[in-house]
N, C-alpha and C positions, 0 to 999 in steps of 0.2 A: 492623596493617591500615591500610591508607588508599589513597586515588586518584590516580590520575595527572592526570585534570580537576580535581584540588581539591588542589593540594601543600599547604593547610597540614595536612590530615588526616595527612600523610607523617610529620608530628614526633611524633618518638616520646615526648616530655616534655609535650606542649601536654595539657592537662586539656579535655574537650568542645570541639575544634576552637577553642580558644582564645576562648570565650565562654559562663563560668558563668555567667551570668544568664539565658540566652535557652535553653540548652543542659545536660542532666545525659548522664553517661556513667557509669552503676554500672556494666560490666559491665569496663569499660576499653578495649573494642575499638570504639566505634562513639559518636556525641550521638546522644540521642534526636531532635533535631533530624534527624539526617539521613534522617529517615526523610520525613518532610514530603514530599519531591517524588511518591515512591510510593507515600505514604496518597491524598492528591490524588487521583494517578491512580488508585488503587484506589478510592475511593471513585464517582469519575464512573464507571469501568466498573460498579460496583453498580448505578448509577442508571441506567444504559439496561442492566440486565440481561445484562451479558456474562460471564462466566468468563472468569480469567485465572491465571497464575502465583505465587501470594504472592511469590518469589524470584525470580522474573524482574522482577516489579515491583521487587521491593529493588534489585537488582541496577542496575536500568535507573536508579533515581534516585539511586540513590549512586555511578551513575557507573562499577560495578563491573562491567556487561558493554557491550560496544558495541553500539548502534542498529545493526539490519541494515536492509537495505531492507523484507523483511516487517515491521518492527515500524513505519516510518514509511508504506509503503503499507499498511497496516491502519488504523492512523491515519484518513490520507486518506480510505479506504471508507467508514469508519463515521462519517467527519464529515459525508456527506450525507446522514446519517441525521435530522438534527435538531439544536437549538441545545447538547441535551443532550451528545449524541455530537462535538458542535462540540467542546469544552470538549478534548477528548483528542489533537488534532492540536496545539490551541494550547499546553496544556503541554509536548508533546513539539517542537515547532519551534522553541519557544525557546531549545532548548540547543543550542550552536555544533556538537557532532555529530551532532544530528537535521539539522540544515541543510545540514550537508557530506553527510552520507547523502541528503538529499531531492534534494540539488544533483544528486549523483552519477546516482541515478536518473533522475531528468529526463533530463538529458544523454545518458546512454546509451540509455535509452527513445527518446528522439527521434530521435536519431542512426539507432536500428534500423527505428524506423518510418519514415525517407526511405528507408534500403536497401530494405526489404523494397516500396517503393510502385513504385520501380522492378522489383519481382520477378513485380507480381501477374499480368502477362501468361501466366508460364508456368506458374502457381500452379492447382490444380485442385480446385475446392468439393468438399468429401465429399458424397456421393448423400446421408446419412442426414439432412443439415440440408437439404436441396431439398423444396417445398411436397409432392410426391406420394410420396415417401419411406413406407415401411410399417415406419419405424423408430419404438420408441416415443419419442424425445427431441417434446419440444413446443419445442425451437429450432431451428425454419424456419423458412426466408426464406420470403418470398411470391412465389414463382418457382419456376420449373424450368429457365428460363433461365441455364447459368452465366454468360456470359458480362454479363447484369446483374448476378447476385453479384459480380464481379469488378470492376465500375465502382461498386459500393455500398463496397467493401472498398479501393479504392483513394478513393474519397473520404475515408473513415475515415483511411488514413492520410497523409492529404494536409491533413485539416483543423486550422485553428487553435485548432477546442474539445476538442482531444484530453488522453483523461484516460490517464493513465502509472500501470500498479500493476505492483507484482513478480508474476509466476508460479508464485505459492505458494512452496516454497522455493528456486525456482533462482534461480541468482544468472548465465546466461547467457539468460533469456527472457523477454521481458514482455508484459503485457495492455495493450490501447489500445481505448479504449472512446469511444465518440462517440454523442450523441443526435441521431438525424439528421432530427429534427420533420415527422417521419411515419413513418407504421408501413410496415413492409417485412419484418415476423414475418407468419406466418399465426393467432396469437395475440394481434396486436395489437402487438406488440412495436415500439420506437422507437427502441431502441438496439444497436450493433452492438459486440459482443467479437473482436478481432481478437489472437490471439497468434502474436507474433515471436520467433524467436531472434535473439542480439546480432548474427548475422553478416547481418540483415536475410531470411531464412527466414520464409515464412508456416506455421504451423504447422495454424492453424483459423482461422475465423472463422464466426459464428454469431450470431441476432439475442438480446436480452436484454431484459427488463423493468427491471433496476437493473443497477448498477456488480458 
């Protein structure tokens, strides 16, 4: 057993990744040591109450599966949750492939949000987020105007406080989310969820209370 980000785990003779004093390995396949990055992380998810994977955790901190974009946008979400939830983006960004994964997001998020800012002309508000809507969702805009939908949602993708998160598990669409310091929900709502596909595609957009 051992990792491609950590070659010396690779030798197949080295006793606890070549450091008995800090490290035990009874089992012969693993130091207890390596467990460290995703006790960590298990532990801070404890502390703001989240559920997680035992083995995705292992996994993630010895290196054994790769950082997707969902695992570093989750991250991100939950770090504006408090100094608690803080704690869970900075352990994962420290690692050279959280960072090529956060990089890669970014870039391609931003990228789709100038496509799609050029799109939003021909782009058409669903009835069911518009203020007079008889749909049950409580995300309306405070309009019936689309064409002010359309100048709010091109703001969003036009601004420089735009926040980049995956779209749950696709790996060709993302959320862009902007607090636009007024309400423009009929709920009150301050912030706007716009989802794109890669190819700049507006898919929705809707107001939102949080990230």
């Amino acid at each position: 057993m051992g990792s491609n980000s950590d070659p010396i785990t690779l030798h197949k003779y080295l006793y606890a990744n070549a450091d008995p004093v800090d490290m035990v390995d009874p089992s012969g396949n693993f130091s207890l040591g390596s467990f460290s990055a995703a006790s960590t992380i298990s532990g801070t998810l404890t502390a703001i109450n989240l559920g997680s994977s035992a083995l995705d955790l292992y996994l993630i901190g010895t290196g054994e599966r790769e950082l997707t974009y969902r695992d570093v946008g989750f991250a991100v979400l939950i770090a504006t949750g408090g100094a608690a939830a803080g704690k869970l983006i900075n352990l994962l960004v420290k690692t050279k492939k959280a960072k090529k994964v956060l990089s890669a997001l970014e870039e391609n998020a931003s990228q789709s949000a100038y496509l799609a800012a050029k799109n939003v002309r021909n782009w058409v508000p669903k009835n069911k987020h518009m203020r007079s809507s008889t749909s049950g969702t409580k995300a309306k805009f405070d309009t019936d105007d689309p064409e002010q939908v359309k100048s709010w949602v091109s703001e969003v993708l036009n601004s420089p406080r735009r926040l980049h998160l995956p779209n749950g598990d696709s790996t060709d669409s993302f959320q862009i989310i902007v607090d636009m310091g007024r309400e423009i929900g009929v709920k009150g709502q301050r912030k706007i969820r716009v989802v794109v596909t890669d190819a700049g595609k507006i898919i929705t957009a809707f107001p939102v209370h949080k990230q």
